[in-house]
N, C-alpha and C positions, 0 to 999 in steps of 0.2 A: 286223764292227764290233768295234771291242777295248772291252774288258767298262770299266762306267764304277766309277771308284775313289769310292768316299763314303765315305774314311777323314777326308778334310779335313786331312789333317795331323797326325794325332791321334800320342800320341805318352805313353809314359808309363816316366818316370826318375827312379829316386834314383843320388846324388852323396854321396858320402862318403870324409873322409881315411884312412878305412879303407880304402876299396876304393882310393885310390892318384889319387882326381878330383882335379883343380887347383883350387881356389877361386877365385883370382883368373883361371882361366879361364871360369869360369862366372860370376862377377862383371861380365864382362868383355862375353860374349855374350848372357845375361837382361837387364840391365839398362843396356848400354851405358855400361858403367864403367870409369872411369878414375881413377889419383893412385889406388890403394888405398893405407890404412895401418894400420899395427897397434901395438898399443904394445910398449913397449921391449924388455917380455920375451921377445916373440915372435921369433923366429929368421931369417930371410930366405929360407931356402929350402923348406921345411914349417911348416904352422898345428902338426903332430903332434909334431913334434921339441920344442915347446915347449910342449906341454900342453894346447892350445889344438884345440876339433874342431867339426866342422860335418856338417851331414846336410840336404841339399838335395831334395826330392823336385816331382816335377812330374808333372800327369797332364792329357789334354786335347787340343785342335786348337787349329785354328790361329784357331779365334773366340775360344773361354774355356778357360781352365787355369786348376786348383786348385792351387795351390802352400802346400809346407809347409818353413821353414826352422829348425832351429834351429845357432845360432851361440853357443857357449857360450867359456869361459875366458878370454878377453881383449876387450878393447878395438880396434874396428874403427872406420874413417874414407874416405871417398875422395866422388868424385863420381857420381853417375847422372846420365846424359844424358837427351835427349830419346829417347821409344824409341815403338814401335807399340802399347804397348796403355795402357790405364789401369789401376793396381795400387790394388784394396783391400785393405786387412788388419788385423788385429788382432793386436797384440802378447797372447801368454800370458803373456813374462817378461819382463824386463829392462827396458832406455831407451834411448831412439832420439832425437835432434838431429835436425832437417832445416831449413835453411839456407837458403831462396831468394833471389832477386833483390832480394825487397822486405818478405820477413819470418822469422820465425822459427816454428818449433813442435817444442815437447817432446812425443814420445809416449811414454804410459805404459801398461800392460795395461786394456784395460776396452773402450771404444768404438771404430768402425771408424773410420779413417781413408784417403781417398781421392787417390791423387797420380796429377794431371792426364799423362797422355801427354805434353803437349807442353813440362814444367818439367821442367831441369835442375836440381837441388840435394846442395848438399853434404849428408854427412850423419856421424853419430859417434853409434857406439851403442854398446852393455855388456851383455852375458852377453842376447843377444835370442834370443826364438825364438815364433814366429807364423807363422801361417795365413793365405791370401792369395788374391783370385782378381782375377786379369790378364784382362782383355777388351780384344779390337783394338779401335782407332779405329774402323776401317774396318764390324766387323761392329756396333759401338754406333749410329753414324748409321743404319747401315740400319733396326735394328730399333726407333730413332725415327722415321723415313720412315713404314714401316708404323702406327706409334701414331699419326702426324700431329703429332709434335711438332716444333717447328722448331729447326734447328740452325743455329749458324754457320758459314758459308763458311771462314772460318779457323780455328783452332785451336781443339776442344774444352777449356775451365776449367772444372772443377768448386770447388764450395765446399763445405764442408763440411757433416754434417747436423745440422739445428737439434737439439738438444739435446731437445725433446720428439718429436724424431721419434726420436732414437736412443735416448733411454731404452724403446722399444717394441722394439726390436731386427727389423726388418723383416728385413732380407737375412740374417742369422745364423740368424732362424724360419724363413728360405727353403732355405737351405742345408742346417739339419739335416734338414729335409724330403728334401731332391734329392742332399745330399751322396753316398749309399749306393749310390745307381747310376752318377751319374758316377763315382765309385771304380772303376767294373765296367769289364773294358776291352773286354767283351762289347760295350757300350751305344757303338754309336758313328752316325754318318751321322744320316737323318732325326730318330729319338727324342735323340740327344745335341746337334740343334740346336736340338728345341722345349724343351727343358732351359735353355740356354744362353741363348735368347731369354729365357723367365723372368727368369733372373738380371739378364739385360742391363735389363728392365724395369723389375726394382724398386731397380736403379742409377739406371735416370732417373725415376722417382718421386721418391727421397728423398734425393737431392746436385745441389742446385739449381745451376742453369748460369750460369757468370758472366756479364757484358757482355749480356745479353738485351734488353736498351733499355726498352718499355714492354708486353715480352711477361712475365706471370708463370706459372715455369714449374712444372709437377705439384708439383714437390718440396714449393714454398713455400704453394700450395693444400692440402695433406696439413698441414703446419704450423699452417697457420691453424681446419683444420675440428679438428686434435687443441687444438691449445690452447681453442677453442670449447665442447667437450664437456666440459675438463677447468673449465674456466672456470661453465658454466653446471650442472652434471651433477647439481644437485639442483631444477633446474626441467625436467627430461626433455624437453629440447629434440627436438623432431619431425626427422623425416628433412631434410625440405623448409626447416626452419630451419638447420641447420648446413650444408647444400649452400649455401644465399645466402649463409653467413658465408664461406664459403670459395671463393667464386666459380666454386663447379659447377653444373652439373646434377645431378638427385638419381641419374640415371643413372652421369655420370659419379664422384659420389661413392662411390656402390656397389661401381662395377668399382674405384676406387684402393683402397677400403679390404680388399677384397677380394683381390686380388692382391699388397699388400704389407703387410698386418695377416693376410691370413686369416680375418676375421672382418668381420660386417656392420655397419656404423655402427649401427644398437639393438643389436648383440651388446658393441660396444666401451663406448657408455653403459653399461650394465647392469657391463661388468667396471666403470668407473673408480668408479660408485656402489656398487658394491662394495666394491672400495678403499678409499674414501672410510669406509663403516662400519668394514672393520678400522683403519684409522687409530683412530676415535672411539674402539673397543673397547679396543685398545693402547692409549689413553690412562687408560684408566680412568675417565673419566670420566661417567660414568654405569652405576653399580655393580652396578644391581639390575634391568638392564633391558638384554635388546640389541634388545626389540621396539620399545623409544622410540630407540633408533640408529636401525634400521632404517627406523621410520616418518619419519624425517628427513631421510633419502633417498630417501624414497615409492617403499620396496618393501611395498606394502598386502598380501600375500599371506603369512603365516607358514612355510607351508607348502614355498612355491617359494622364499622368498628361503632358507631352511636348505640345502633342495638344491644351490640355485644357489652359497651359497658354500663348503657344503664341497666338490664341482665343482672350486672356484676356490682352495681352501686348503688341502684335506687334512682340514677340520678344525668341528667345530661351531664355530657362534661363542659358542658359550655356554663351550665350551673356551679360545676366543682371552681374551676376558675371565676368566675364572677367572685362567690364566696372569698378565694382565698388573696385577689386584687383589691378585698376589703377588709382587710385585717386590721385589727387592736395594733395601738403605737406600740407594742410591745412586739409586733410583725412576727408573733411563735405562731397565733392560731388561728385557723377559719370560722366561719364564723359556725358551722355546726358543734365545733368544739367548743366556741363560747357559750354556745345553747348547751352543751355538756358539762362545764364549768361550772353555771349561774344555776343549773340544777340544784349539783353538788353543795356549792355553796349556801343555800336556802335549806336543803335535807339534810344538813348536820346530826339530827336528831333523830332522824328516823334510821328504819331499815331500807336501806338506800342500795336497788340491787343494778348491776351493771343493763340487766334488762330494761329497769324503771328509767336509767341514764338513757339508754340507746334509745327510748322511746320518747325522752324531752328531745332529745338531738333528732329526730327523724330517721336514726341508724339503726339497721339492723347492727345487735350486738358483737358480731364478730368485726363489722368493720370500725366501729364504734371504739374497741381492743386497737387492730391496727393503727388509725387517727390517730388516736391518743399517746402511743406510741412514737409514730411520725413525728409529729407536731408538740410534744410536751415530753417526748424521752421517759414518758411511765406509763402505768394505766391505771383506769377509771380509780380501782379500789385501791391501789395503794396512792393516787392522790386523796382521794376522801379521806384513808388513815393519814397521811398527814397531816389533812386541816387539822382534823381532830388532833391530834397530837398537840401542835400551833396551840389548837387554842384551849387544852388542857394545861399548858404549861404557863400560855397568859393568864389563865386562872387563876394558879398557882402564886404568880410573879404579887 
């Protein structure tokens, strides 16, 4: 009996105009692309003759591939067709146009964005470069089969994800989880499909499926039970209450939140009530007390709510307040934001990554994202692209 192969396809490549790869042949074969264009400065026979470079990498089977592109120096355009898998990804840099049949969307660095297998779209982007993971058709329905979710007979469409589901960043928590050994090209067959399943999972959790009739699908149950906790999260709504609001079982709501939050529905209350206090704190508004925040969120316990939020922040809240009763006359920001500003402001020139910010600030990056938010209504990188912008045009002037 010849030995049986459980490589699946696997397969793991970078592409670069260094090494002499064709772009537009890989444009061509990943994506089922056609009409490439490039702008004017660009050359017609090499992206490299004109300054312009690219670095392609892929790793993976034939169910899921991690892919990483960056396309820097010019201006690209052409069509993707309909092709076998469905592509998520997140821009790091640049802008991305995508064009369909019957609408439009600007993507810019931040949230993931999901393009259905079965939609062809034009597309026109600028100096991009992002992270991506392609899952077949073929192995997503399956590992809906198994979940018991129903699919349609025709063409998988997904929609986008609600905006409180993707402020929680489910598949990016998941990834940087799983990313390290799919890397491995050790990890392949049985362990790199119960991987792949994962991923495939908290795909259909949290990018609700189009045309569903009168079925409501995981995604939009995960929606409803986050908005619910965020909605109610100072009357400590019980388990068995936000399962009814979101039409689970308290089973069922355990296992979603658990496999695409990683945490248990009272773990996720307890962060947003959390939350919720440093907001209060960061306000300033209650100067002489963060045990009256706290009891306004009915964490009764002195002791464990401290624990719990420096856990949660790095930081006593008695520090968060301190900070924020000594804000800039301009009373927007605390002062680890000013430490996140005066970064910014000095790193004009360099490659200035939201990491490199959170680490002048003393923030881990994700709260780092949040603050900045709170407290100045943007974040990190797209204040830096303004400076710059600012002071590309004072140039200018």
């Amino acid at each position: 009996m010849p030995p049986i192969d459980d490589d699946n396809g696997f397969r793991k490549e970078r592409f670069t105009d260094a090494g002499g790869s064709d772009y537009t042949a890989i444009f061509r074969s990943e994506y089922s692309g056609q009409d490439l264009r490039r702008d004017t400065t660009v050359a017609s026979d090499t992206f490299a003759s004109a300054g312009t470079r690219y670095e392609y990498f892929v790793i993976g089977d034939d169910d899921l591939t991690l892919r990483t592109m960056n396309a820097r120096g010019g201006r690209r355009g052409g069509v993707i067709g309909p092709r076998d898998d469905h592509v998520v990804f997140w821009l790091q840099h640049g802008r991305l146009e995508m064009h369909f049949a019957d609408r439009s969307r600007v993507i810019e660095p931040g949230s993931p964005y999901i393009a259905s297998a079965s939609e062809a779209y034009r597309f026109e982007s600028e100096e991009t470069v992002y992270n991506g993971v392609h899952i077949s058709d073929a192995f997503l329905r399956k590992t809906a089969g198994e979940l018991g979710y129903p699919m349609p007979e025709g063409a998988v469409l997904f929609d986008q994800q609600d905006e409180r589901v993707a402020r929680h960043e489910p598949l990016r928590r998941l990834l940087g989880e799983v990313s390290p050994t799919l890397m491995d090209d050790r990890v392949r067959g049985a362990m790199r499909t119960a991987l792949n399943r994962r991923l495939a999972t908290v795909v259909l959790d949290t990018f609700p499926l189009r045309d569903r009739g009168d079925d409501v699908p995981t995604a939009s149950r995960l929606r409803d039970a986050i908005a619910f906790v965020e909605e109610h999260a100072r009357d400590r709504p019980s388990v068995p209450a936000i399962a009814a609001a979101a039409g689970l079982s308290e089973r069922g709501l355990q296992e979603v939140f658990a496999r695409t939050l990683g945490v248990t529905p009272n773990g996720f209350l307890r962060d947003q009530r959390l939350d919720e206090v440093r907001r209060e704190l960061l306000r300033g508004e209650s100067p002489n007390s963060v045990l009256e925040v706290a009891r306004r969120w009915r964490f009764t316990n002195p002791s464990r709510f401290a624990t719990a939020y420096r856990a949660r922040f790095g930081e006593d809240p008695s520090a968060t307040l301190r900070a924020a009763t000594s804000r800039r006359p301009d009373g927007r920001s605390s002062w680890r934001i000013r430490q996140a500003v005066a970064y910014i402001e000095t790193h004009l020139d360099d490659a200035c990554t939201v990491a490199d910010i959170a680490a002048a600030a003393g923030l881990r990056p994700r709260r780092l994202q949040q603050l900045f938010k709170e407290e100045r209504g943007t974040t990190p990188t797209a204040f830096l692209r303004d400076l710059r912008a600012l002071r590309r045009s004072g140039d200018r002037s």
